[in-house]
PyMOL commands that place a pseudoatom at each C-alpha (Angstrom):
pseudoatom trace, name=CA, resn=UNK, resi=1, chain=A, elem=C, hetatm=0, pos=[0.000, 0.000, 0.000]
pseudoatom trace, name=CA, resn=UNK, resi=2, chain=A, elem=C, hetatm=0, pos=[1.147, 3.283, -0.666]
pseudoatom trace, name=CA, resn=UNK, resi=3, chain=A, elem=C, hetatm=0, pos=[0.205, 6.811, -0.090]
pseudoatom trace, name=CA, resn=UNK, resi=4, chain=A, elem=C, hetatm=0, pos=[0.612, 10.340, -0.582]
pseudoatom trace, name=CA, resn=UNK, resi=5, chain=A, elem=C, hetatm=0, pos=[-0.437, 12.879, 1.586]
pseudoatom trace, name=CA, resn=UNK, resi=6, chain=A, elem=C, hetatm=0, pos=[-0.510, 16.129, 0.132]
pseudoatom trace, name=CA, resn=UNK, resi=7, chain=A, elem=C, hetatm=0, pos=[-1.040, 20.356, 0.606]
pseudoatom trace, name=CA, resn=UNK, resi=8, chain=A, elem=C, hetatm=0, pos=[-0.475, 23.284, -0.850]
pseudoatom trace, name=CA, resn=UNK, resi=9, chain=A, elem=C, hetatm=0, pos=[3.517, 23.563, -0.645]
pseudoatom trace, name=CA, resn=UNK, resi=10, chain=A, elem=C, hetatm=0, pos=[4.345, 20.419, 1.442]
pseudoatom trace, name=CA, resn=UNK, resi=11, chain=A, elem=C, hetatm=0, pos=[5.576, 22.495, 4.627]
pseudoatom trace, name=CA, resn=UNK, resi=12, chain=A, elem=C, hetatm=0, pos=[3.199, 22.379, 7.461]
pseudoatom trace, name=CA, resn=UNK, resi=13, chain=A, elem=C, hetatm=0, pos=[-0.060, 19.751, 6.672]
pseudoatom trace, name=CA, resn=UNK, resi=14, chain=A, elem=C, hetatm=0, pos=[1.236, 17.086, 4.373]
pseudoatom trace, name=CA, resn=UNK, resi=15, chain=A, elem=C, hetatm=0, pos=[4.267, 16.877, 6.090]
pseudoatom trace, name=CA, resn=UNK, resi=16, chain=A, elem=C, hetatm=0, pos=[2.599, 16.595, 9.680]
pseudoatom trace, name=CA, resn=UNK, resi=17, chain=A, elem=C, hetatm=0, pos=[0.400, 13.776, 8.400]
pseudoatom trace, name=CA, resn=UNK, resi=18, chain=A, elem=C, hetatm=0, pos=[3.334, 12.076, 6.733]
pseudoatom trace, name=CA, resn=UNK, resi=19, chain=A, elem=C, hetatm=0, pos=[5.109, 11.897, 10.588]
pseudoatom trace, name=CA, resn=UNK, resi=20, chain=A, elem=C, hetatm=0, pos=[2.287, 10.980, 12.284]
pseudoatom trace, name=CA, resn=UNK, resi=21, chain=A, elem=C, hetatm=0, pos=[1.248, 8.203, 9.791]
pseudoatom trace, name=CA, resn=UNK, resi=22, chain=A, elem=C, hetatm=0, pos=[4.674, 7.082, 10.244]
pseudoatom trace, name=CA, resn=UNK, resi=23, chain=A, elem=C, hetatm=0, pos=[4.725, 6.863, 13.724]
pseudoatom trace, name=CA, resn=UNK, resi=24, chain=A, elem=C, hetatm=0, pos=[0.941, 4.758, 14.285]
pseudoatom trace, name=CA, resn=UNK, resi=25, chain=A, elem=C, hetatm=0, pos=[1.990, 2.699, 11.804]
pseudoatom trace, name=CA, resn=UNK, resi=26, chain=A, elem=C, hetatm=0, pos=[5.140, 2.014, 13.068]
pseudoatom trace, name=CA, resn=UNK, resi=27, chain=A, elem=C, hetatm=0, pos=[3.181, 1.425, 16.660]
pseudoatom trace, name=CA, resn=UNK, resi=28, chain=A, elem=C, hetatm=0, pos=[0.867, -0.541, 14.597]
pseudoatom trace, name=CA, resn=UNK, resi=29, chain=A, elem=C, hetatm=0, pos=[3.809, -3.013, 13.268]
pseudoatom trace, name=CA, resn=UNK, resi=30, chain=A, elem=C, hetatm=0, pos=[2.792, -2.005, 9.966]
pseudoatom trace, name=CA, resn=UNK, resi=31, chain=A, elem=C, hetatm=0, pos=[5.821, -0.234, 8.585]
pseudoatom trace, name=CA, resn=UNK, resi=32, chain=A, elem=C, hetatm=0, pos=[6.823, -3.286, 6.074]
pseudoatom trace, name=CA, resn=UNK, resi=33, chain=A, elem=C, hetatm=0, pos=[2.910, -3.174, 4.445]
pseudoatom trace, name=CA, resn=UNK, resi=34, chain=A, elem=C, hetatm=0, pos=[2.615, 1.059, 3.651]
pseudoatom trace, name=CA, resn=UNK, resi=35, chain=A, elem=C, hetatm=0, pos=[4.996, 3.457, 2.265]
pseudoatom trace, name=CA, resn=UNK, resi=36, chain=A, elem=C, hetatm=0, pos=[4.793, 6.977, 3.119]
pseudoatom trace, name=CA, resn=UNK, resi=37, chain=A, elem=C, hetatm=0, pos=[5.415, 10.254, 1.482]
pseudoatom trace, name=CA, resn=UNK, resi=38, chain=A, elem=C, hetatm=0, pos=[4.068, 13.799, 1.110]
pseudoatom trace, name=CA, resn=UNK, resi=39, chain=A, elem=C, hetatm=0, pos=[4.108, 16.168, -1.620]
pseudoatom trace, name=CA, resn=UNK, resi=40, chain=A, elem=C, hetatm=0, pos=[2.627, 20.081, -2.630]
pseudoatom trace, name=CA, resn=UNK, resi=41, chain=A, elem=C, hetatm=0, pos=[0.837, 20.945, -5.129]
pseudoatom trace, name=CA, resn=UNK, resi=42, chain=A, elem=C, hetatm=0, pos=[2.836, 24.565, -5.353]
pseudoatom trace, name=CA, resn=UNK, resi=43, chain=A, elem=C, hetatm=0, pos=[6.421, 24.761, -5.894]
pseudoatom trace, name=CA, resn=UNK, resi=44, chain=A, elem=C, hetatm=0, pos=[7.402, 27.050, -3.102]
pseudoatom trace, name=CA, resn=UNK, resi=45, chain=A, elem=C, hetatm=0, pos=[9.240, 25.234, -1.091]
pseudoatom trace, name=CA, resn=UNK, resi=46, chain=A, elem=C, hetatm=0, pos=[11.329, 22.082, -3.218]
pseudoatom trace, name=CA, resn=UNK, resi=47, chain=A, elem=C, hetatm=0, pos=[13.875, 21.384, -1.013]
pseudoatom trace, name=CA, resn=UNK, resi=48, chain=A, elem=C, hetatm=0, pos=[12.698, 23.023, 2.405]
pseudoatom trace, name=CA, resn=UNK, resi=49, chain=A, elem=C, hetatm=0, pos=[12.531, 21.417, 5.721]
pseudoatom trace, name=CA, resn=UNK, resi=50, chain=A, elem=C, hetatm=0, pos=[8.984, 21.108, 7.111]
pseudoatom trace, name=CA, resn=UNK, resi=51, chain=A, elem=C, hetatm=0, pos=[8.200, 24.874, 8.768]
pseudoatom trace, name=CA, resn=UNK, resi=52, chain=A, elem=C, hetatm=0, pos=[9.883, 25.452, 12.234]
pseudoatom trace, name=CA, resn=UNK, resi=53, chain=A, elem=C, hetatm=0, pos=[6.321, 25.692, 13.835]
pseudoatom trace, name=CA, resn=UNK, resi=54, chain=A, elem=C, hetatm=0, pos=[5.007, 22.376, 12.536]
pseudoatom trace, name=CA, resn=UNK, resi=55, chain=A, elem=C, hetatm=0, pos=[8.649, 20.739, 13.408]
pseudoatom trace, name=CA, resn=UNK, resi=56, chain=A, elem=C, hetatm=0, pos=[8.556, 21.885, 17.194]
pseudoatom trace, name=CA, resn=UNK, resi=57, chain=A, elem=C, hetatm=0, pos=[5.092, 21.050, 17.877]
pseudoatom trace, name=CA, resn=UNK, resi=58, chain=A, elem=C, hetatm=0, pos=[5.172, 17.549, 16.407]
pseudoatom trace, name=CA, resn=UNK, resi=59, chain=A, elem=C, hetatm=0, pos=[8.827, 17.279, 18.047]
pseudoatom trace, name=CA, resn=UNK, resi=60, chain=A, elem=C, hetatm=0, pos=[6.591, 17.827, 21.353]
pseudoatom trace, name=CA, resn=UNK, resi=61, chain=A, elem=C, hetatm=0, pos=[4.507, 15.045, 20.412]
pseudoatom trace, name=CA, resn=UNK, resi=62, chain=A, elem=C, hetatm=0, pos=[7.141, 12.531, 19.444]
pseudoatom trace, name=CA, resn=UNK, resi=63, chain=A, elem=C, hetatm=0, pos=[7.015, 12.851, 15.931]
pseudoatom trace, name=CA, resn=UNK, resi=64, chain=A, elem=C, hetatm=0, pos=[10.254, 13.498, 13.972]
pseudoatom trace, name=CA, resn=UNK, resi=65, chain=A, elem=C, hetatm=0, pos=[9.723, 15.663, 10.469]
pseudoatom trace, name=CA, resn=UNK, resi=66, chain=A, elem=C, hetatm=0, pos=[13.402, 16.795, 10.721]
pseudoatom trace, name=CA, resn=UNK, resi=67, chain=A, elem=C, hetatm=0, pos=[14.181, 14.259, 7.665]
pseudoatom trace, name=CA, resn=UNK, resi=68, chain=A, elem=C, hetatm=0, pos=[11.551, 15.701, 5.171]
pseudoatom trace, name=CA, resn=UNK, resi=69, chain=A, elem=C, hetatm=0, pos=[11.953, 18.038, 2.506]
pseudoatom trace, name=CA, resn=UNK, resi=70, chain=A, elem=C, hetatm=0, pos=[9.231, 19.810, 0.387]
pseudoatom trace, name=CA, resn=UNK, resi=71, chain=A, elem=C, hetatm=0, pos=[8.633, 18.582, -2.870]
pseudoatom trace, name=CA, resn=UNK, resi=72, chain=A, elem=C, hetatm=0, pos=[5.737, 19.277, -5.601]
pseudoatom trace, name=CA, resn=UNK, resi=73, chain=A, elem=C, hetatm=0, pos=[3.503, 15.833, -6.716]
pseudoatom trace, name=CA, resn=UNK, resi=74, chain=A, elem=C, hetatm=0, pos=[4.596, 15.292, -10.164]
pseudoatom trace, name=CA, resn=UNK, resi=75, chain=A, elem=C, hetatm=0, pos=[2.258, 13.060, -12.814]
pseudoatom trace, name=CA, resn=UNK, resi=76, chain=A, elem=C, hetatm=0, pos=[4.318, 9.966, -12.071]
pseudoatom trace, name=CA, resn=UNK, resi=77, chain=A, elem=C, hetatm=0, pos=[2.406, 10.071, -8.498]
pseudoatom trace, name=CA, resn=UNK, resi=78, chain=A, elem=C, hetatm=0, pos=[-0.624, 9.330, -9.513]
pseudoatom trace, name=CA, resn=UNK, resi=79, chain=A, elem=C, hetatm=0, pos=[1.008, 5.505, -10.944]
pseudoatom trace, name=CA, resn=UNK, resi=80, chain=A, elem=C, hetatm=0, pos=[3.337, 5.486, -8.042]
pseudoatom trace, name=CA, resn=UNK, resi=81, chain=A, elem=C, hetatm=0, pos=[0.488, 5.782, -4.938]
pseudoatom trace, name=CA, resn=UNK, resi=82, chain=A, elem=C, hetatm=0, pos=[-2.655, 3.713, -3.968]
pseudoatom trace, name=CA, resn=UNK, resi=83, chain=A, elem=C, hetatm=0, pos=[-4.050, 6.835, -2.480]
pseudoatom trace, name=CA, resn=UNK, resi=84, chain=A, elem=C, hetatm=0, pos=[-3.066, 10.548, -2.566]
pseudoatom trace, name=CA, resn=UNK, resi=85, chain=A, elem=C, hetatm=0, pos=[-4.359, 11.951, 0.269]
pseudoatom trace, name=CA, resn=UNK, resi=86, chain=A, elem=C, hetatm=0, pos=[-5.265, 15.784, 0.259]
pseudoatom trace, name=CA, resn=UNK, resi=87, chain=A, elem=C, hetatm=0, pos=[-5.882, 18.838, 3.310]
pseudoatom trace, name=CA, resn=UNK, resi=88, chain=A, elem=C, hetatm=0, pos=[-8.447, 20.176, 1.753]
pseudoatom trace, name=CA, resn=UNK, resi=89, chain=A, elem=C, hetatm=0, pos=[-10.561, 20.969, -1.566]
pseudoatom trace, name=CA, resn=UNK, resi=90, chain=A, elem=C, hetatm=0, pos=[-8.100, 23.958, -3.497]
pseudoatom trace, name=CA, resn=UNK, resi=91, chain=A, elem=C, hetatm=0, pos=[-5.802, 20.764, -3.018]
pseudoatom trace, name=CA, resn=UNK, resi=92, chain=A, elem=C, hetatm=0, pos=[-8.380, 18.072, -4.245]
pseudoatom trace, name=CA, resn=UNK, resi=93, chain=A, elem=C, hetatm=0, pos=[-9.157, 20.214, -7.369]
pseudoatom trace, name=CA, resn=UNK, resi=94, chain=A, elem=C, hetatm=0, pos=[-5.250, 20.989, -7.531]
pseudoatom trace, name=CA, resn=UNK, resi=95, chain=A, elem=C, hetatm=0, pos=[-4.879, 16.942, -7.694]
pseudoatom trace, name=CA, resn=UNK, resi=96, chain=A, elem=C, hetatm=0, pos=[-7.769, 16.567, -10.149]
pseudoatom trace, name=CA, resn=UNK, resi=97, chain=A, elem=C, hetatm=0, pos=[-6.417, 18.977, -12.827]
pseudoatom trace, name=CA, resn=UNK, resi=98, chain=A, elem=C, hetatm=0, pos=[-3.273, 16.870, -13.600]
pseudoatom trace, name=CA, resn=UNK, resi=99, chain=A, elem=C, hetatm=0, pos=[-4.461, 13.163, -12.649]
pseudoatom trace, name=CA, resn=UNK, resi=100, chain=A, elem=C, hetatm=0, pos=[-5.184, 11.185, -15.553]
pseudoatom trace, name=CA, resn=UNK, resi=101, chain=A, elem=C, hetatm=0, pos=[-9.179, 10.429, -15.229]
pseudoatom trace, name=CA, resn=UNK, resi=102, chain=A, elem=C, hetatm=0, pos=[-8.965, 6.760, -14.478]
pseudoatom trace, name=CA, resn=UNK, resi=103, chain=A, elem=C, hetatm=0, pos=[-7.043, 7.972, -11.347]
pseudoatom trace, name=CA, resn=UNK, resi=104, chain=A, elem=C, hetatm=0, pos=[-9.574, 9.917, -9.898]
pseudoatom trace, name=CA, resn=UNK, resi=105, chain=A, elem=C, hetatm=0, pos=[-10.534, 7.606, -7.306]
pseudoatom trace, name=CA, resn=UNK, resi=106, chain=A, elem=C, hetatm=0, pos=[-7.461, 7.599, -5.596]
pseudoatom trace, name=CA, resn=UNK, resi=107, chain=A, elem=C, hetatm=0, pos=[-8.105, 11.272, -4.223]
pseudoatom trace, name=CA, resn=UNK, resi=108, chain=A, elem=C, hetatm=0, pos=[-9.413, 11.445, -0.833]
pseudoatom trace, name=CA, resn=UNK, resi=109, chain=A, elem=C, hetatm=0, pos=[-9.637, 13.682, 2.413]
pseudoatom trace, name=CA, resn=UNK, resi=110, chain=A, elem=C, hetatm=0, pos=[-7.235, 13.215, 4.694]
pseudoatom trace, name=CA, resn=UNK, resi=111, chain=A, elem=C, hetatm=0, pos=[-10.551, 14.060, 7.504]
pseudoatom trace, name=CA, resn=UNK, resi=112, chain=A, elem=C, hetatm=0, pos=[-12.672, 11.504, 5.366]
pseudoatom trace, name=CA, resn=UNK, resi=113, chain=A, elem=C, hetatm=0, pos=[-10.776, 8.946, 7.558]
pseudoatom trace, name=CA, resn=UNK, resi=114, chain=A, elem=C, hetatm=0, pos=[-11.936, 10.568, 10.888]
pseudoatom trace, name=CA, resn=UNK, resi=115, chain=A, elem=C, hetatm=0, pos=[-14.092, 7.733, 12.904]
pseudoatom trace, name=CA, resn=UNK, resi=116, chain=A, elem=C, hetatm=0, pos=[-17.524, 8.696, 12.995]
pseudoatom trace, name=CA, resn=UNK, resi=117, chain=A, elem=C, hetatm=0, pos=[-17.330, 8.639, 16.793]
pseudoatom trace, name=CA, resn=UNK, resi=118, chain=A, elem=C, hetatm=0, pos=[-14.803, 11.038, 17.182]
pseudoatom trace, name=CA, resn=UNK, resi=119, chain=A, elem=C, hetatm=0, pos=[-17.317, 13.891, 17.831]
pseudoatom trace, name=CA, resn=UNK, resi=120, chain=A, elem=C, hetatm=0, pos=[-14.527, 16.627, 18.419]
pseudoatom trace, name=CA, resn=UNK, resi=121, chain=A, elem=C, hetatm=0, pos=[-14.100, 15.936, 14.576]
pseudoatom trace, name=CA, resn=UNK, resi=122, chain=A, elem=C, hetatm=0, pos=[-16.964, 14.867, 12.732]
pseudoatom trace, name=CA, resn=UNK, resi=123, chain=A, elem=C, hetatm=0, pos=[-18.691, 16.907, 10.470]
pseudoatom trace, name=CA, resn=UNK, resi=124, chain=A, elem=C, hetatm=0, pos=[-14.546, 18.318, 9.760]
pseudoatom trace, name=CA, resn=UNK, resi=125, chain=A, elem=C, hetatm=0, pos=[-14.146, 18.233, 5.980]
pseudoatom trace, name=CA, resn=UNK, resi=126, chain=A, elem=C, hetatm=0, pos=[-10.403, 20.244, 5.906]
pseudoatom trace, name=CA, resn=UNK, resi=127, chain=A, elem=C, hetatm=0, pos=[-7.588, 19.905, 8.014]
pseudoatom trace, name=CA, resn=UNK, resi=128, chain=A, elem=C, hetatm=0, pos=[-7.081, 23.626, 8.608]
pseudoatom trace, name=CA, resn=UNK, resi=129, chain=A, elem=C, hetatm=0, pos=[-3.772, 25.591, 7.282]
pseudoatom trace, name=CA, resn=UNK, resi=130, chain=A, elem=C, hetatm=0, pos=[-2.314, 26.927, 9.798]
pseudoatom trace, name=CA, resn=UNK, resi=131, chain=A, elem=C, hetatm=0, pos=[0.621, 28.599, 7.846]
pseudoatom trace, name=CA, resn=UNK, resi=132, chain=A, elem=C, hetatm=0, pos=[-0.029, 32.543, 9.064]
pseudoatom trace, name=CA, resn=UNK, resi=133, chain=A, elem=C, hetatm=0, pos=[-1.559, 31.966, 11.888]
pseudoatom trace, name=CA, resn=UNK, resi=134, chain=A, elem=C, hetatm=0, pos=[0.040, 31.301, 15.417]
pseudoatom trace, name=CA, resn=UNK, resi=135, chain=A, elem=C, hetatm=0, pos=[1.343, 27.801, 17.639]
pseudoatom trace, name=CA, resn=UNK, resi=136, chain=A, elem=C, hetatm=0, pos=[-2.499, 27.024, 18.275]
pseudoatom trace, name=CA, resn=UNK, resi=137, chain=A, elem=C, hetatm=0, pos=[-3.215, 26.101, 14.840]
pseudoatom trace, name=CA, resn=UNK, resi=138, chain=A, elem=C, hetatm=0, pos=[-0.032, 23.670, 14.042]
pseudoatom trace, name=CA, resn=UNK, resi=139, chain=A, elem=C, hetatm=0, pos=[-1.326, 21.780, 17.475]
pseudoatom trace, name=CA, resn=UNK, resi=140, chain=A, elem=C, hetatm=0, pos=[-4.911, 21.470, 16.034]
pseudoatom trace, name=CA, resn=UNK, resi=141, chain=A, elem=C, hetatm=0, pos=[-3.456, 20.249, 12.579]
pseudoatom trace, name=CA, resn=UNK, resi=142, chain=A, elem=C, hetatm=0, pos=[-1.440, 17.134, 14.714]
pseudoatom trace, name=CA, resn=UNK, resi=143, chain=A, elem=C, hetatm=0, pos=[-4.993, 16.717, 16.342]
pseudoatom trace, name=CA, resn=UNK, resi=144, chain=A, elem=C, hetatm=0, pos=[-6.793, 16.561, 13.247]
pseudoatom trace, name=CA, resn=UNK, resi=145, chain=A, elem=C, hetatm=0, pos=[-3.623, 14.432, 11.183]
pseudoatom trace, name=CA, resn=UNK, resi=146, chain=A, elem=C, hetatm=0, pos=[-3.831, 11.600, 14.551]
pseudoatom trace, name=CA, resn=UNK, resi=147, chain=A, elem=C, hetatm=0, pos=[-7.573, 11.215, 14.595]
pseudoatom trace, name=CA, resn=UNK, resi=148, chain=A, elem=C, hetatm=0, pos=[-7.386, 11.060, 10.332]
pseudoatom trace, name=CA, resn=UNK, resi=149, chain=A, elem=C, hetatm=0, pos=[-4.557, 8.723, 10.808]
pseudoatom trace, name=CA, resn=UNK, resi=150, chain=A, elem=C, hetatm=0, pos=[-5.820, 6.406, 13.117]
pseudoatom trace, name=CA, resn=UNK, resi=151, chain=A, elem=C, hetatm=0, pos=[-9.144, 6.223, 11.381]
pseudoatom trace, name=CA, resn=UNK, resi=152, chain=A, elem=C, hetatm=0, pos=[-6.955, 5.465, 8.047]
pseudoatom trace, name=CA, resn=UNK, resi=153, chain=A, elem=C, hetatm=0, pos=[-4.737, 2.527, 9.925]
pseudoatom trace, name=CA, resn=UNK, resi=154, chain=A, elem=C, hetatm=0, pos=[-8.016, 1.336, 11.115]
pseudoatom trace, name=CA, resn=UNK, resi=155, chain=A, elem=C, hetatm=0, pos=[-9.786, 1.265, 7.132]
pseudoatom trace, name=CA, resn=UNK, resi=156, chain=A, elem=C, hetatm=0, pos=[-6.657, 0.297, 5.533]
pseudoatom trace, name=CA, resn=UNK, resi=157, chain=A, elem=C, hetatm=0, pos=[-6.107, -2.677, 7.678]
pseudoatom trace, name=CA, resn=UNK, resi=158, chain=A, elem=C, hetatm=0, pos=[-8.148, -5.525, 6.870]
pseudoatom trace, name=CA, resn=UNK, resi=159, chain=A, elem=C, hetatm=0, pos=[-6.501, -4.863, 3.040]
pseudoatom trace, name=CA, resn=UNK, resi=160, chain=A, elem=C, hetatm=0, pos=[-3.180, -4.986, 4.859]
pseudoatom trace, name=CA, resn=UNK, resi=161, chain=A, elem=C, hetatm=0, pos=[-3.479, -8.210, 7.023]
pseudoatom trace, name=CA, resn=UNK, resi=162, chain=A, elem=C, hetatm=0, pos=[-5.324, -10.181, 4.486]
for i in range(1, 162): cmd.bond("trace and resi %d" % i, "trace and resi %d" % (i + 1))
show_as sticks, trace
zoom trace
């Protein structure tokens, strides 16, 4: 299984998801069975270290992002991934534009994956970009990524351990 997780320029969301989902399934023994990645659909920031904020507050939570660098999802994605994850619409239309149509259904919401009885969550389409605004809004994005995450451990497994 493979999958991309992706935002607008692959410094705060994408990247948070991409640590989380490494760590729960690295809890969940599942390391071996999913690879991992994130992408943007901009080009701002090829090269560039997750942003400071999201680095420190998933550094709080255990989560290392220190390794990954931005990069921009490319055509060959769409082949390369089982799912491409994205934040929120702009990015789902941003996907939609350059996937070839018979790839469409790989395109989810990352909050799609939320477990309907997570109440603090449901009804939350976006994972909210918290890029200009302050500390509060990278610790509700790690919120949002771990309930998303767990919820997409929990769907993904029975393909996983069949």
């Amino acid at each position: 299984m493979s999958i991309c997780f992706v935002c607008l320029g692959n410094i705060c969301r994408s990247p948070t998801a991409e640590g989380v989902m490494r760590h729960l399934v690295g809890e969940a023994r599942l390391a071996e069975r999913i690879l991992i990645d994130s992408a943007g659909t901009g080009d701002w920031h090829i090269g560039a270290p997750p942003d400071d904020r999201a680095r420190h507050a998933a550094g709080r939570r255990g989560y290392k992002l220190e390794a990954l660098r931005g990069r921009q999802i490319a055509p060959a994605d769409f082949e390369r991934f089982d799912l491409l994850i994205a934040m929120d619409d702009k990015n789902v239309a941003a996907l939609r534009r350059i996937c070839p149509p018979e790839q469409r259904d790989k395109i989810r919401l990352l909050m799609e994956f939320v477990p309907e009885t997570d109440s603090r969550w449901s009804g939350t389409r976006e994972v909210a970009d918290p890029y200009f605004g302050g500390a509060d809004g990278f610790e509700q994005v790690l919120d949002q990524c771990e309930a998303a995450c767990r919820g997409l451990i929990a769907a993904l497994r029975p393909q996983l351990t069949a």
